[in-house]
C-alpha positions as CSV (number, residue, x, y, z in Angstrom):
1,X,-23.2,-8.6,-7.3
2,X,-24.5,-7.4,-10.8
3,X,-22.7,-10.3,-13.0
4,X,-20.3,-13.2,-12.4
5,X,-20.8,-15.6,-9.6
6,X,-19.0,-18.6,-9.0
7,X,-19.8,-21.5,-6.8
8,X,-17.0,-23.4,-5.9
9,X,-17.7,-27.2,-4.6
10,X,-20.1,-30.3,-6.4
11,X,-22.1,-30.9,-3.6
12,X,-25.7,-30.2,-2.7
13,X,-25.5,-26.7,-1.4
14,X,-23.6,-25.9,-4.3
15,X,-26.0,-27.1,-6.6
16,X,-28.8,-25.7,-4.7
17,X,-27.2,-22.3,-5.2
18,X,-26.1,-22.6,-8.3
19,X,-29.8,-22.9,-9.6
20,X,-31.2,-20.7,-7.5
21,X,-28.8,-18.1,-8.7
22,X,-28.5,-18.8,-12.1
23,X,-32.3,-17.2,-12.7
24,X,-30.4,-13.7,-12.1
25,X,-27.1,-13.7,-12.6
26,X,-24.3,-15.4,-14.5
27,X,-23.1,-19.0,-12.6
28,X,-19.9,-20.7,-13.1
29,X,-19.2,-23.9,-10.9
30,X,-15.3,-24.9,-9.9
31,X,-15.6,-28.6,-8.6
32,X,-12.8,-31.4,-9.6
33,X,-15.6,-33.6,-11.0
34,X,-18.8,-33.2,-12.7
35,X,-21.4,-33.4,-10.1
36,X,-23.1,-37.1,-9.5
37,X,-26.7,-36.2,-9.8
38,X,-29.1,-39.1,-8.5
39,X,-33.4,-38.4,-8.7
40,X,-34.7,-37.1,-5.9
41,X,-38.1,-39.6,-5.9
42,X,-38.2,-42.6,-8.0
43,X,-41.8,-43.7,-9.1
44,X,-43.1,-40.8,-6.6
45,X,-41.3,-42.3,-3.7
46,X,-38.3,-40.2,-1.9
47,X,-34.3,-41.3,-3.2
48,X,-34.0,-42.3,1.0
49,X,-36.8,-44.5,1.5
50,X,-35.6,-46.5,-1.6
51,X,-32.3,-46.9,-0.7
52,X,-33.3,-47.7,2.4
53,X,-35.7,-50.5,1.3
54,X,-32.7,-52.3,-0.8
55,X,-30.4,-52.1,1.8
56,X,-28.0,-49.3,0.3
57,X,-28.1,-46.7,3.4
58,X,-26.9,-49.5,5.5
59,X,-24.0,-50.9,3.6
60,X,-21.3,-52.1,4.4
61,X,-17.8,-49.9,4.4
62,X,-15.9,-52.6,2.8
63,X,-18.7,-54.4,1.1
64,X,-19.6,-53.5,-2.9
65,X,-22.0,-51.0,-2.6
66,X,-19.6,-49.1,0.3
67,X,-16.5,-49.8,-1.8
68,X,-18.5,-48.1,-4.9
69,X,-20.0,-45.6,-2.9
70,X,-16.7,-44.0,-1.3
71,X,-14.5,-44.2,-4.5
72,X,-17.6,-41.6,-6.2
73,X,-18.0,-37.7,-4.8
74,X,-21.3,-37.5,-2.5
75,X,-24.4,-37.4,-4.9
76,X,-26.4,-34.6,-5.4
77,X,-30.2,-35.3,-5.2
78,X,-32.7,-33.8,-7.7
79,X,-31.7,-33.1,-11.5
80,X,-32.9,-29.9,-11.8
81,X,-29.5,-28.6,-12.2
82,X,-28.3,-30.3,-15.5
83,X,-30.3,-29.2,-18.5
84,X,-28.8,-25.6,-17.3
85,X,-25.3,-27.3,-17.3
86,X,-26.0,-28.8,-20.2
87,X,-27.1,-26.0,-22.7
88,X,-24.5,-23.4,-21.0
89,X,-27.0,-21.5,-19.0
90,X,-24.5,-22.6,-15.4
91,X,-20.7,-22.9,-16.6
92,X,-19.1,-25.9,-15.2
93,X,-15.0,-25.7,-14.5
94,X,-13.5,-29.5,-13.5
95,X,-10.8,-28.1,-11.5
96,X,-9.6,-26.6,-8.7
97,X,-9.2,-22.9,-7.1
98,X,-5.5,-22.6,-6.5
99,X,-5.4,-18.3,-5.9
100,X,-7.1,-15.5,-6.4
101,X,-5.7,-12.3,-8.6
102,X,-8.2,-9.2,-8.2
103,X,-11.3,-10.1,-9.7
104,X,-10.0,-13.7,-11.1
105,X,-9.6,-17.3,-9.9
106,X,-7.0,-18.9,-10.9
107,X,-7.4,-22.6,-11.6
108,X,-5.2,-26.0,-11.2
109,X,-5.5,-26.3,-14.8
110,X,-4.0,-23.0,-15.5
111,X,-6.7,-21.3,-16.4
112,X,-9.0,-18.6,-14.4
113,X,-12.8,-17.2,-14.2
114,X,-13.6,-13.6,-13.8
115,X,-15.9,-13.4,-10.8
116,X,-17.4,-10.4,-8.6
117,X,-18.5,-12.9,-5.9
118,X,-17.4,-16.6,-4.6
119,X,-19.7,-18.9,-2.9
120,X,-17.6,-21.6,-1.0
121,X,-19.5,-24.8,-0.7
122,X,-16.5,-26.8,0.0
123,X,-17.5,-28.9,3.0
124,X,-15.3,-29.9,6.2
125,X,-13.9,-32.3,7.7
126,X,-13.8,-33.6,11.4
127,X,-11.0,-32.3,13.7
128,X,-10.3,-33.3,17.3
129,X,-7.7,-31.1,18.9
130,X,-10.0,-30.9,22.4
131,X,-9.7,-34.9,22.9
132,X,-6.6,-35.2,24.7
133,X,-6.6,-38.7,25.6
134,X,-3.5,-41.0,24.6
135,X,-4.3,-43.7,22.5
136,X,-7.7,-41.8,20.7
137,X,-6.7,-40.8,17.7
138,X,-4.1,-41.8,15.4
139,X,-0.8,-40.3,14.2
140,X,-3.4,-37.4,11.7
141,X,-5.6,-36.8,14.3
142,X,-8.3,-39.0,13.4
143,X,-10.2,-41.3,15.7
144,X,-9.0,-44.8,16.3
145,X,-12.3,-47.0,16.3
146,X,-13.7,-50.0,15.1
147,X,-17.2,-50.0,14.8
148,X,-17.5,-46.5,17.1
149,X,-15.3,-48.3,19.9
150,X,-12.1,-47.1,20.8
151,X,-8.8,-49.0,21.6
152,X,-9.3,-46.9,24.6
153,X,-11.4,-48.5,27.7
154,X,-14.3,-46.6,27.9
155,X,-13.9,-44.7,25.2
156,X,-16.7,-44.6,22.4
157,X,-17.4,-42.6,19.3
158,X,-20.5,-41.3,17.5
159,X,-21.6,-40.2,14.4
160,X,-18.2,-41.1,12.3
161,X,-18.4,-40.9,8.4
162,X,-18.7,-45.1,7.4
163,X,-18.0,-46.0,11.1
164,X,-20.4,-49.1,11.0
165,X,-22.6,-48.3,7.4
166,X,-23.3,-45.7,4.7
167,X,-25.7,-43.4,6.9
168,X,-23.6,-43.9,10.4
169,X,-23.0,-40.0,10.1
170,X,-26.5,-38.5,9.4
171,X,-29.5,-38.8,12.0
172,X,-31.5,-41.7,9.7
173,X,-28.6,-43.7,10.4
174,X,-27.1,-43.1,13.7
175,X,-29.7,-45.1,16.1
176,X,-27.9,-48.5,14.8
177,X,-24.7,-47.5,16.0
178,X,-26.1,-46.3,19.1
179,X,-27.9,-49.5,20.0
180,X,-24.8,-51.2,19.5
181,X,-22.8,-49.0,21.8
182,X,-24.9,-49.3,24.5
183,X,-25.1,-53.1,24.0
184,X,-20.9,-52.7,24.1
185,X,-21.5,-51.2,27.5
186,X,-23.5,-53.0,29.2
187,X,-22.1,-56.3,28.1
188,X,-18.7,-55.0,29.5
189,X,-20.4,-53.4,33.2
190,X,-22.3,-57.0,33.4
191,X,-19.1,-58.8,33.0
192,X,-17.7,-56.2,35.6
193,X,-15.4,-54.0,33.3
194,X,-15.0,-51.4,31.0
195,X,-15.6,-52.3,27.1
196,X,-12.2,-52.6,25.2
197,X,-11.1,-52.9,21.6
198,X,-11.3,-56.9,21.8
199,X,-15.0,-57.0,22.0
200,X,-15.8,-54.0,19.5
201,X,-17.6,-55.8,17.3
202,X,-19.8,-58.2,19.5
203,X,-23.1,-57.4,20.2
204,X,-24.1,-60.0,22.1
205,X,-25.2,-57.9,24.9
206,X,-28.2,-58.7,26.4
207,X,-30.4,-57.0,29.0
208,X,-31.5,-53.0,29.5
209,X,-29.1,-50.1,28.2
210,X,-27.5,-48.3,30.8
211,X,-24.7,-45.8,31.9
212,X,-22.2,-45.6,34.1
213,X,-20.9,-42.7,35.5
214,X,-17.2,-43.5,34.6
215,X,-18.1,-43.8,31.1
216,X,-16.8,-41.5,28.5
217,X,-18.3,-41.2,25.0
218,X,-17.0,-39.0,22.1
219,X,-18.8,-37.6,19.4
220,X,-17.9,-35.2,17.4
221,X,-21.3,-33.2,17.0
222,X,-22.2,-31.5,20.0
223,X,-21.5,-31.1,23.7
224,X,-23.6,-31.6,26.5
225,X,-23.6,-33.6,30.1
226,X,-26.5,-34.8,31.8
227,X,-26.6,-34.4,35.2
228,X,-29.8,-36.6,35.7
229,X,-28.4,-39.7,35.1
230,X,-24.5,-38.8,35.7
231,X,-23.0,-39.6,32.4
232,X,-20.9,-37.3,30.5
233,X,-21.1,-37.3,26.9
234,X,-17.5,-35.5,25.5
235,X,-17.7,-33.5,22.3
236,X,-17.3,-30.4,20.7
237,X,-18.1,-28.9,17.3
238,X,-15.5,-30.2,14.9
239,X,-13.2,-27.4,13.4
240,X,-14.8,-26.7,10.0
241,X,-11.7,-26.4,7.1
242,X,-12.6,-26.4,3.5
243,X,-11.2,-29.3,2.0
């Protein structure tokens, strides 16, 4: 396009673009809420391995810091992006895209932007429709779990926005909830069953990780089997909707 652009979402990507773009063209950004920008480095160091250091990646759900954390939009990383908000150089619309008329937006707020492109950075959220065992997922379609385990025997999840800490979903943070999976299993085989939802939490497991054939993990990532060892690992891509 020659002129208006408008990224619609607060998030990283549409930051990123919105910067990028705003060089040549003019940017408008539809989120609900101005963006939470956070520095990329602090004293030189990277935003992650700080947070990391004072505990912040691996807080608690319900604990301060995961209680503050979840009521606030996901931060955006770098600053780059608000001295052009500031001084006008990238519009910024607090509200939402209801419809579109022709070349127009129209907002929540009533009002619309004149646009000859739309970038949607919206997100997505996890859906489970392939995972058709009772007892899985609860009456929206959401998995059931308590630390990644299941009310189901057997039945573990992966990967799960805040399922044990603030970084359970992304790779930095996903190894702790693996550990204490496999711990969950083989605590269950030694005591010669199938881990349940009264021991989801305990992680007094001891000995080395391994897996049965019968076992049956979910994540919602990615699907694979291994035929090496004879566990199957159930998951599929999770339908992408903008939210």
């Amino acid at each position: 396009p020659e002129r208006e652009v408008v990224v619609v979402g607060g998030g990283n990507s549409a930051a990123q673009l919105a910067l990028e773009l705003a060089a040549v063209r003019e940017v408008t950004m539809v989120t609900p809420r101005e963006p939470w920008f956070v520095p990329s480095q602090v004293l030189g160091i990277s935003s992650y391995h700080v947070m990391e250091r004072f505990g912040i990646l691996q807080a608690d759900p319900d604990g301060p810091v995961g209680r503050y954390v979840r009521r606030r939009s996901d931060p955006v990383f770098g600053k780059e992006l608000q001295p052009l908000l500031r001084d006008g150089r990238v519009r910024l619309r607090a509200s939402r895209v209801v419809g579109a008329e022709a070349d127009w937006l129209l907002l929540a707020d009533g009002s619309s932007v004149r646009t000859q492109a739309v970038l949607w950075c919206t997100g997505f959220h996890s859906a489970f429709p392939w995972l058709e065992v009772p007892g899985a997922l609860d009456a929206e379609g959401a998995p059931r779990s308590k630390g990644g385990a299941s009310p189901v025997p057997g039945l573990h999840w992966m990967g799960l926005p805040w399922q044990s800490r603030l970084d359970s979903s992304i790779v930095h943070g996903v190894h702790a909830d693996a550990r204490r999976t496999a711990r969950r299993i083989v605590e269950a085989d030694a005591l010669g069953g199938v881990p349940g939802p009264d021991r989801a939490g305990d992680e007094g497991a001891r000995g080395r990780p391994e897996v049965r054939g019968g076992e049956r993990h979910a994540r919602g990532q990615e699907r694979q089997e291994s035929g090496a060892s004879g566990s199957r690992i159930l998951g599929g891509r999770p339908e992408q909707e903008c939210r």
